[in-house]
C-alpha positions as CSV (number, residue, x, y, z in Angstrom):
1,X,90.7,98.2,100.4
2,X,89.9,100.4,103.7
3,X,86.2,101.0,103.8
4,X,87.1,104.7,104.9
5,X,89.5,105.5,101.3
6,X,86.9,103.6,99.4
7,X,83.9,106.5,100.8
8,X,86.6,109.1,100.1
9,X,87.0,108.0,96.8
10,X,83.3,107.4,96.0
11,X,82.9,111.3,97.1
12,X,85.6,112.8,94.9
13,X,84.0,111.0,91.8
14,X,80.8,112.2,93.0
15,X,81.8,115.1,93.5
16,X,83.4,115.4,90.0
17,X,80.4,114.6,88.5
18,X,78.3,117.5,90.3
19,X,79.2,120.4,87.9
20,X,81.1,120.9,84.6
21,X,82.4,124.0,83.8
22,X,82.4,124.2,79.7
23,X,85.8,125.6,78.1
24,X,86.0,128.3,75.7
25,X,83.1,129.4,73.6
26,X,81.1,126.2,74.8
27,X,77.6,126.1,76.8
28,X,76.3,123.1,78.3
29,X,72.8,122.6,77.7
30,X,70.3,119.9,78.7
31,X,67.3,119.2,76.3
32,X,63.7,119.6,77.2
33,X,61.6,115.8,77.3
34,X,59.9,115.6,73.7
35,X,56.2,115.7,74.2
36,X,54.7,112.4,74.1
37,X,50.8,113.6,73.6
38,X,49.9,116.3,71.0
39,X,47.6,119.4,72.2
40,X,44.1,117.6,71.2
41,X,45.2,114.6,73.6
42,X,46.5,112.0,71.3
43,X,49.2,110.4,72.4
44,X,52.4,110.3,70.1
45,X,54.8,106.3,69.3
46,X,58.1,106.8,70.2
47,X,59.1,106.8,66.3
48,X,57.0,110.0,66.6
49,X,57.8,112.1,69.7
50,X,61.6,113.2,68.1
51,X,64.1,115.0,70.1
52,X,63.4,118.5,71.3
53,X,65.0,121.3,69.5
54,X,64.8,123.4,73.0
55,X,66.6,123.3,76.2
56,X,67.9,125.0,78.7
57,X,71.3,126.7,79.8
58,X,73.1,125.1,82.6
59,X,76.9,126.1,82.3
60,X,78.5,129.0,80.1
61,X,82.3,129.0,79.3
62,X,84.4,132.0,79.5
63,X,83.9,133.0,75.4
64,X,86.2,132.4,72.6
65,X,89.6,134.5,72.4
66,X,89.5,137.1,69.1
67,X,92.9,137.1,67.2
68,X,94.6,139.9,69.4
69,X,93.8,137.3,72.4
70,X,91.1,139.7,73.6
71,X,88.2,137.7,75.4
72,X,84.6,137.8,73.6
73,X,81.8,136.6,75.8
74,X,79.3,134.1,75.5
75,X,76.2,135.6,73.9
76,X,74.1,132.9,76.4
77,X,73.6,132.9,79.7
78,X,73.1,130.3,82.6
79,X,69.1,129.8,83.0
80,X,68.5,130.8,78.9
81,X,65.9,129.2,77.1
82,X,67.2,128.5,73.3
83,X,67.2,126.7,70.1
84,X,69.2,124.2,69.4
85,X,69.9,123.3,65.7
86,X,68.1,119.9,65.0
87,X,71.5,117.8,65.1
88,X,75.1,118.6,66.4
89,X,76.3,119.2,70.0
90,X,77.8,116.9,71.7
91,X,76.3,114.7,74.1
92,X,77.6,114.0,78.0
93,X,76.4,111.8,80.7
94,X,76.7,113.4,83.8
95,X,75.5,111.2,86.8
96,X,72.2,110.2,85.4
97,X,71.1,113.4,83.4
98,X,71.7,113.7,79.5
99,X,73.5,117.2,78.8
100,X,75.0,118.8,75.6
101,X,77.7,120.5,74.6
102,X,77.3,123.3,71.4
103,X,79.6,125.7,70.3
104,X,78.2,129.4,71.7
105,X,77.8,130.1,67.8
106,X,75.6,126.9,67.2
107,X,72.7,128.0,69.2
108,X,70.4,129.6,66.8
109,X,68.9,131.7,69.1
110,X,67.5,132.8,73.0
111,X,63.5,131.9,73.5
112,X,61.7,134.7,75.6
């Protein structure tokens, strides 16, 4: 294979892999890092430290379409801090960071 398709190809998947635009009601969020050491300096196992319940909005779909096919907007927005129920979402590897995928409706609610 020609070394200059073979760079063209490696920048289109790249390039593919830079942003994801979620469909529909969807919001793609990634997870803040559990916190391996408690407040008084003790430092947590892994069986401990669970996954975070928090994370941050990186991508907002359009909103979900009403009966009448009017448009209803996400209630989140891109930069959001939220709650995330404790399971659910669905997970997607993107390059080498750990994103999720929840339903605009799952997300319990916006952290100020």
């Amino acid at each position: 294979m020609n070394s200059k398709w073979r760079s063209a190809r490696v920048k289109i998947v790249y390039s593919s892999l830079r942003k994801l635009i979620p469909f529909g009601n969807r919001v793609l969020v990634k997870r803040f890092e559990a916190v391996a050491k408690t407040a008084s300096g003790i430092y947590l196992p892994d069986a401990e430290s669970k996954q975070q319940n928090e994370g941050q909005v990186v991508a907002v779909g359009p909103g979900a379409r009403s009966s009448d096919g009017s448009l209803i907007p996400a209630q989140s927005a891109v930069g959001d801090k939220v709650l995330l129920p404790e399971y659910g979402g669905s997970s997607v590897k993107l390059g080498d960071e750990e994103l999720y995928l929840f339903r605009d409706e799952d997300i319990l609610g916006k952290l100020e």
